[in-house]
N, C-alpha and C positions, 0 to 999 in steps of 0.2 A: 504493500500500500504506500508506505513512504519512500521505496527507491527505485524497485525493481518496474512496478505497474509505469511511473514516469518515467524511468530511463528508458524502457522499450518504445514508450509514447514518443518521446523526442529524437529517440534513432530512427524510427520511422518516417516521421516529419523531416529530419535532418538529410535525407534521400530524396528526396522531393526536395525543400526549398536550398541543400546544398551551406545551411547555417549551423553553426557549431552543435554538436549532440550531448554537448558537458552539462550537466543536470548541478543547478543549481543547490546545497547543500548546507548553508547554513541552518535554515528553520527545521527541515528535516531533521538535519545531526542534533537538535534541542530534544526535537522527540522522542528522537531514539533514545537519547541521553535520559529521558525521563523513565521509557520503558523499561532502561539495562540498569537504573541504581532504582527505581521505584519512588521516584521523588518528581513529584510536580512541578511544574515553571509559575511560572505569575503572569501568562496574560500579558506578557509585554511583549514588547519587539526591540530594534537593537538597544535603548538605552537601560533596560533594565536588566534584572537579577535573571539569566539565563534557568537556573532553576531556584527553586524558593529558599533552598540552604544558601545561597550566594554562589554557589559555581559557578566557574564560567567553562564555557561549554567552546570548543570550537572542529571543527569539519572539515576535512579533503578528500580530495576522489582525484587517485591516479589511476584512473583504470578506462578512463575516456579522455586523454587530456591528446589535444592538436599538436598532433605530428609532425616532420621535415624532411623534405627528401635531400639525402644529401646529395645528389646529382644538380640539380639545380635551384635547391632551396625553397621551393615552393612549401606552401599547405596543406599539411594532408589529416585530412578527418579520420576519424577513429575506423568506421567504416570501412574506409577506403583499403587496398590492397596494394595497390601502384599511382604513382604521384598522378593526378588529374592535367598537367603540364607538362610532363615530358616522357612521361609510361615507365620512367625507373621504377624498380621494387625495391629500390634501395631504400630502405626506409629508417627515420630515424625515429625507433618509439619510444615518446617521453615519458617519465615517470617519476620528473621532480616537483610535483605539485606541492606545498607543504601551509601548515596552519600558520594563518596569517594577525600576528598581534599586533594592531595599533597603541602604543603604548608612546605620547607624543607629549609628556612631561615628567619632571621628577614623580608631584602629586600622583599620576596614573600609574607609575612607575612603583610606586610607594604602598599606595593600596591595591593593587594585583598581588605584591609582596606578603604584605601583611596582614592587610583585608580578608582575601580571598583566599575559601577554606581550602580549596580545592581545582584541578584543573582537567577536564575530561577532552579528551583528543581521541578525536574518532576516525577513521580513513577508510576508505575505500578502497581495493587495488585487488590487483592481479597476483593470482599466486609465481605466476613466469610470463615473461612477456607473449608466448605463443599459447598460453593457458585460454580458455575462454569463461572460466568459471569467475564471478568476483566474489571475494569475500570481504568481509565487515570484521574491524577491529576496535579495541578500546582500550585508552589505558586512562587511569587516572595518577596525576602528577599532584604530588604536595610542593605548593610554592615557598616553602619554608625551606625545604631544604637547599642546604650551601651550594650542589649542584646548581641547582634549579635559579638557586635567587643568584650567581656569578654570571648563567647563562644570559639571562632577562636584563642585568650589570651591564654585561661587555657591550651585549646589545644594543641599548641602549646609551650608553658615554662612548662606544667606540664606532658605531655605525652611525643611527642615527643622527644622534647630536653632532657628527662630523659632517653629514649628508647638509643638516639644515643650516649648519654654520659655514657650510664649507671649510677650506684652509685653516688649521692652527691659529690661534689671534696669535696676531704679530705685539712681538714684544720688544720695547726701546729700554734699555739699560745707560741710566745718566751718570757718571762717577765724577763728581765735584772733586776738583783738586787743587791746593795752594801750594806750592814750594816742597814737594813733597815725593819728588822723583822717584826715589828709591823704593818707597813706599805703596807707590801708585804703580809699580811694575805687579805687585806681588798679589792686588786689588785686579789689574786687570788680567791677570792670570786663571785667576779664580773664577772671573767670568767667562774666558772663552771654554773653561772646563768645565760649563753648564751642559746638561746631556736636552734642555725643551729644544725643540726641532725648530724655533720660528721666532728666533731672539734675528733679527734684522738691520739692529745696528747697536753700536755702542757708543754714545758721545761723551768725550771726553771734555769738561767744561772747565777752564783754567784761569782761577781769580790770581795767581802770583807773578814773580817776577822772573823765580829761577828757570832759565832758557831747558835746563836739562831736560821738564817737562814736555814738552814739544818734541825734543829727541826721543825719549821714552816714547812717547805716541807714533814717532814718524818710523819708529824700529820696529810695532807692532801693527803698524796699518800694512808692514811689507811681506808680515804673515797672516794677515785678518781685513780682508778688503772691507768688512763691517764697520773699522774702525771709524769715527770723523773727529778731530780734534778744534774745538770752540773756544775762542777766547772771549773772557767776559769783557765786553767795551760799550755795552747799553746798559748796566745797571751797576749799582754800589759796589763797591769788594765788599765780602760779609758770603757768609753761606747761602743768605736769602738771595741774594740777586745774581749768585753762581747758579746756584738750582733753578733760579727761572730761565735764567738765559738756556737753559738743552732745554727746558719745559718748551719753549717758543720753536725749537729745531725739531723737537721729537715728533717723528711717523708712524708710530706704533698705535696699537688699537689699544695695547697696555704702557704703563708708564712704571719703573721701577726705579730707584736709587739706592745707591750705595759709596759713601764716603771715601776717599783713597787709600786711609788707613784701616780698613776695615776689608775682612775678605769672607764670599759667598761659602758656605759648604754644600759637598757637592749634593746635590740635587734638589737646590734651595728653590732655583726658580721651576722647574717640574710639579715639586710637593705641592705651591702654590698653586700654579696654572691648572693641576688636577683638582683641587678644592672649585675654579670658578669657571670652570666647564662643566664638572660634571653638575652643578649647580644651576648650568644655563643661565650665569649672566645673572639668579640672583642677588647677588653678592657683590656690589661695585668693587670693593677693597677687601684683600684677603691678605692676612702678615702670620708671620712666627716669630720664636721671640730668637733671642739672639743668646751666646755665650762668651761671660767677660775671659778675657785671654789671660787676668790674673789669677782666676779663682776657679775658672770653669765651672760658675754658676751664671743662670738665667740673669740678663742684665733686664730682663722687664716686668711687670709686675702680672703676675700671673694666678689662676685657680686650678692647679692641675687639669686642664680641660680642655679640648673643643669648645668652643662655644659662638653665638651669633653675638655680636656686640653692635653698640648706634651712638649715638652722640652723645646720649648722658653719660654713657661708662668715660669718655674721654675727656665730658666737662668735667664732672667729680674726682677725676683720677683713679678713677677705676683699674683703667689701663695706663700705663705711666712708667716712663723709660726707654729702651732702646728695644727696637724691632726692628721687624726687615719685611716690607709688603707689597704688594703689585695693586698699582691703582686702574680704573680704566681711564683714558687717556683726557675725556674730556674732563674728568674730576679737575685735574690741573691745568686745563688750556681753560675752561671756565669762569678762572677768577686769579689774577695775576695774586702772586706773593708781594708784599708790602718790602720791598730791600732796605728800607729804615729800620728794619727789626731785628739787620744780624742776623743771629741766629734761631731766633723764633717763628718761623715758618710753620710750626702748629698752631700759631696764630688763627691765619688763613684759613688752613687745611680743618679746621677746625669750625671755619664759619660756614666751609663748603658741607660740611657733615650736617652744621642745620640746614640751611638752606634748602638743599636739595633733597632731605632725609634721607641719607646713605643708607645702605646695611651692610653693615662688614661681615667678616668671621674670622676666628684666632684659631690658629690651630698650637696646637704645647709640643712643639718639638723646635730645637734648636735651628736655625738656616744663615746664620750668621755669626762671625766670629767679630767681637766686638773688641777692639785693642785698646786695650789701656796703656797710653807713655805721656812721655813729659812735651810733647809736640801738641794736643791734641787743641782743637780750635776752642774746645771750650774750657779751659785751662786760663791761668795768668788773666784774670779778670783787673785784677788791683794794678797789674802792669800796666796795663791800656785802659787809659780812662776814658777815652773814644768809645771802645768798644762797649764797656761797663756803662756808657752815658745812653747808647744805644740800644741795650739791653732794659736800661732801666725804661728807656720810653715805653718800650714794646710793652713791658709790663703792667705800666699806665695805661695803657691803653687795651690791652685784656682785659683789665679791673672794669676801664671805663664803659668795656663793651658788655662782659658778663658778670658783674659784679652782682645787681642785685639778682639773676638767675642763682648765681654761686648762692647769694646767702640764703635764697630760699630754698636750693634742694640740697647742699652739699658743705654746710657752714666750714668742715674743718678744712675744705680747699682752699676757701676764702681763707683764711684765715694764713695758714700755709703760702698761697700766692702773696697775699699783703705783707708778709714778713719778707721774701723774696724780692718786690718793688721795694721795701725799706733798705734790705742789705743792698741792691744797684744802688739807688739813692743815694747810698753812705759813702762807696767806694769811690762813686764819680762825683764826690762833691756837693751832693745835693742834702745838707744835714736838715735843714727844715723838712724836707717832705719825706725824708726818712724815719722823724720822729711820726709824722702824721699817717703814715702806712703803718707803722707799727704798735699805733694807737686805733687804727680799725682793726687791725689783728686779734690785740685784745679785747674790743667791745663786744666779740663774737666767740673767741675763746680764748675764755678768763681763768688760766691753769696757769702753773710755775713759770715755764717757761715762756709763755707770752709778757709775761711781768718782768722775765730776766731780759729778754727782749728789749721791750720797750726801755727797761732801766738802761740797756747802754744803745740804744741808739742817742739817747743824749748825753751819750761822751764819748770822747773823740776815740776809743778802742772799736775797731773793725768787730763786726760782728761775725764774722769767719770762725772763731773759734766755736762758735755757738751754733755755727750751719755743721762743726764739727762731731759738735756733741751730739747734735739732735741725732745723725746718721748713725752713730754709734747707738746710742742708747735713744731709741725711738719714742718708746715706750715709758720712760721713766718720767717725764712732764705732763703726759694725758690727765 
């Protein structure tokens, strides 16, 4: 009734009007499916629950499928014995019909996995190709199992999601460098022994003076035609206005950075790139943390975890320290870096996370080696009191922008940053608005060391010893 009664009906027809004889087999295969476990459907059609336990049910039939001669390629019905174009018997009989999953997001992806109790597969076919008998099979698949759910996986992030994105996203790798030759070799090293297949170029952006820089570069463009080497001549010397300058050069779909002194581990950028494919784009921004080169512990602040992160984890400090992450490219072509800020480019990056409500994700595995020495740019603040004067604006000017956010969802940030604006304040000279940052500190939080604080920002002893203590002993002023 449900196969045999039609399939002869449309071979029949199929002889007369010369139109395919392949018997349609989804709603059938439902039936069947109902008759062989004893469990009813629900009256639906394709968007429902195939049978009323939630199965999903799916159908083939190789056992009528259109033919080819290989003589001259034509069409040959199932019927047929010899090509209808050129009387070969050469005939090529098909038999790779197979069940067809649309499965065209993570979501669908996710509950076929976890959702769905069960998966019945039914077929149709021939016991040998010159057999004329067909028989009927069935198997039922548990989607739980590892097999089962790596199949549906690869399927899925390796096929398809390749199919509708096409190409790899292309990835631009920026390395910011000052005066740092030796350093910058060992940096870009680490990135051409990245294994992602679609890193497209490397710009090398260079705020200093030492010439050797440009050598290093023109030594490695002569083995890595990816190479392009940028000098920063439109915006400030300062990290910020080195960073924007390849920001402005960058052709990638993705945007990555990493500092001169600083080197990738190997499969840093891959780790990444697999989190915000197989995510489909999700995920604007995806980072891991990094490992200090003194201690070989996490330099970032972290929860043992995976997890999705947004803009509050980063206004509160949630997340806070050194990482290493892949942006998509418009994040930072979107809203230039302020190069008045030095080295606070989380500034920015930080307004683009409201603005646009990002969604990130942190993954807890190391991808960067984070070097601690006596070079490093954010070093020697009291030396340079440019730099410290520049630093302290930037800070003002955070305060100015998220200030009352801060004291509404995150006080001990606030409180934290205003001590931070005080200590610039002090070093570059600014003693009046140092006591007055350090006196909003305290009005928020009123513990030991906001008091020790405040007492010596009005006197002339650098607060430094006391950003010392705090680091040591964190916990002992709360």
């Amino acid at each position: 009734d449900l196969y045999l009664d039609p399939r002869n009906l449309i071979l029949k027809w199929s002889k007369i009007t010369n139109q395919t004889s392949q018997v349609r087999l989804a709603y059938p295969g439902q039936h069947l499916a109902s008759v062989i476990t004893g469990i009813k459907g629900m009256g639906t059609a394709a968007r429902g629950d195939d049978l009323s336990d939630g199965s999903e049910v799916k159908s083939c039939s190789r056992a009528d499928q259109l033919s080819e001669c290989l003589n001259c390629g034509a069409k040959v019905l199932p019927w047929q014995r010899k090509c209808p174009i050129c009387g070969s018997t050469n005939i090529n009989i098909k038999t790779d019909s197979h069940w067809i999953f649309s499965i065209k997001s993570e979501d669908e992806l996710n509950f076929l996995l976890n959702e769905v109790p069960r998966i019945i597969l039914i077929l149709f076919d021939r016991e040998s190709i010159e057999s004329e008998t067909i028989r009927l099979r069935a198997w039922v698949i548990d989607p739980k199992h590892p097999y089962v759910k790596a199949f549906f996986e690869d399927y899925f992030y390796n096929n398809y999601m390749k199919k509708v994105k096409g190409a790899l996203p292309s990835v631009s790798v920026i390395i910011p460098t000052c005066d740092r030759p030796e350093m910058l070799k060992r940096t870009l090293e680490s990135v051409l022994a990245q294994d992602y297949e679609n890193i497209i170029e490397i710009i090398i952006t260079d705020d200093g003076n030492d010439k050797g820089t440009k050598i290093v570069a023109e030594d490695f463009q002569k083995k890595d035609s990816r190479i392009v080497f940028a000098k920063n001549t439109r915006y400030k010397k300062g990290p910020v206005g080195n960073k924007q300058n390849a920001v402005d050069l960058a052709k990638g779909d993705i945007i990555t950075l990493i500092d001169d002194d600083d080197v990738l581990l190997d499969g840093a950028i891959s780790s990444l790139m697999d989190v915000y494919i197989k995510n489909g784009g999700k995920y604007q921004i995806v980072f891991g943390n990094c490992l200090r080169s003194d201690n070989k512990k996490f330099s970032g602040k972290h929860y043992g975890k995976d997890e999705e992160v947004g803009y509050k984890d980063f206004l509160c400090g949630r997340y806070e320290g050194e990482y290493f992450g892949i942006n998509e490219s418009w994040i930072l072509k979107s809203g230039k870096m302020n190069d008045d800020f030095a080295e606070m480019e989380s500034i920015s990056v930080l307004h683009l996370w409201k603005k646009w409500n990002l969604r990130g994700y942190y993954i807890h595995k190391p991808v960067r080696l984070y070097t601690i020495h006596s070079r490093q740019v954010t070093q020697n603040y009291e030396s340079n009191r440019e730099k410290a004067e520049r630093t302290f604006n930037a800070y003002q000017m955070y305060l100015k922008k998220y200030g009352e956010e801060l004291r509404d969802k995150c006080r001990d940030k606030y409180a934290y940053v205003a001590q931070l604006t005080s200590y610039f304040a002090k070093i570059s000279g600014s003693n009046k608005e140092s006591v007055e940052y350090a006196k909003k500190a305290f009005k928020v939080r009123r513990n030991l060391f906001s008091a020790l604080w405040l007492l010596v920002s009005f006197s002339p002893v650098s607060p430094r010893a006391l950003v010392f203590l705090k680091r040591v002993k964190k916990d002992l002023f709360r």
